[in-house]
N, C-alpha and C positions, 0 to 999 in steps of 0.2 A: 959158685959163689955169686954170680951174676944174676943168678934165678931169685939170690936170697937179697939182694941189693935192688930187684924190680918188686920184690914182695914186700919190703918196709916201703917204697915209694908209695906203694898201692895203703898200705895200712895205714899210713901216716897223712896223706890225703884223704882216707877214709872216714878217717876220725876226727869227731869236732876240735876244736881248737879248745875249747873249755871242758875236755873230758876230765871226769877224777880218776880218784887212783882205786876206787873199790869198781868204776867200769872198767880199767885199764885191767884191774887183776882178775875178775871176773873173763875179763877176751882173752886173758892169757893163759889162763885156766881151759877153758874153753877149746882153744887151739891145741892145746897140748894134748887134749882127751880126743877131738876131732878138727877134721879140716873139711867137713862137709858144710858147713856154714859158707866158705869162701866160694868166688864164681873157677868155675871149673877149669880154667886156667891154672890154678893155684892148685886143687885138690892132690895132686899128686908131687908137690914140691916138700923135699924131704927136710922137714921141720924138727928137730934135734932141739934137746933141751937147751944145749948149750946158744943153738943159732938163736930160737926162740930168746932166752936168756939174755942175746946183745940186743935184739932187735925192741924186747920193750925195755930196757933202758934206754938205748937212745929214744924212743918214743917219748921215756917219762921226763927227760930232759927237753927234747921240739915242746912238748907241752907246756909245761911248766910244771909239771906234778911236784911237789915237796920233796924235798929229800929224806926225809924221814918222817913220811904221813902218819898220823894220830890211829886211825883202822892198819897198821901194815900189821901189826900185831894177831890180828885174828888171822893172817895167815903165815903165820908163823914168820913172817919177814921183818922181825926188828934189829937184824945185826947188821946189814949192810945198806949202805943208803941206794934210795931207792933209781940212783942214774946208773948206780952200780950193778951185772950182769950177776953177781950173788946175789944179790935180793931177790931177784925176778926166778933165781934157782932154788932159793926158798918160798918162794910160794908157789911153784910147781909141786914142792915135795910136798905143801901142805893138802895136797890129794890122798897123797897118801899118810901122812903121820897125823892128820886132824881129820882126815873123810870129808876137807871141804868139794863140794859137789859145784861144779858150773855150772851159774844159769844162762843156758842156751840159747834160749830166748831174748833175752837182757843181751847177750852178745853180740848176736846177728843186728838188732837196734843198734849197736854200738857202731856198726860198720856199715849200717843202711843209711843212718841219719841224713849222712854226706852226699848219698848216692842215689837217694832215690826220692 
């Protein structure tokens, strides 16, 4: 648990302060298909739907992201608000029950901004 408590410090500092929720869903997406985007520390830290799942709602709450953003819809995430660890489980599924695809690119930007 300790690995997964240094990995939100790391993501949560990684990330602007003013990120929305379609980059937040986008990195989340993204991480859940790969972890070759992170620095190689992280690559091998065992990212589970459900861990992933806490880690960006707490995120979407440090941010500010809405609670029930206006785009959650396009990934299938309108029933649980969005501080909520269902939500962030629905929009993982929407990989697969919509074929939304993460842009990779758009992600890494999303985690470089901060850092580089």
């Amino acid at each position: 648990m300790n690995d997964l408590k240094v990995f939100f410090s790391y993501l949560n500092q990684s990330l602007p302060s003013n990120i929305n929720y379609t980059a937040l869903s986008n990195l989340c997406l993204t991480l859940f298909s790969t972890t070759n985007i992170l620095p190689e520390k992280f690559k091998s830290i065992n990212l589970s739907k459900e861990s992933l799942a806490i880690i960006f709602s707490e995120i979407a709450k440090e941010k500010g992201i809405p609670s029930y953003p206006h785009t959650a819809s396009f990934y299938g995430a309108s029933f649980h608000n969005s501080h909520d660890k269902g939500h962030w489980l629905e929009v993982m599924a929407s990989v697969l029950k919509l074929a939304n695809e993460p842009d990779i690119e758009e992600a890494k930007k999303s985690i470089m901004s901060q850092n580089g």
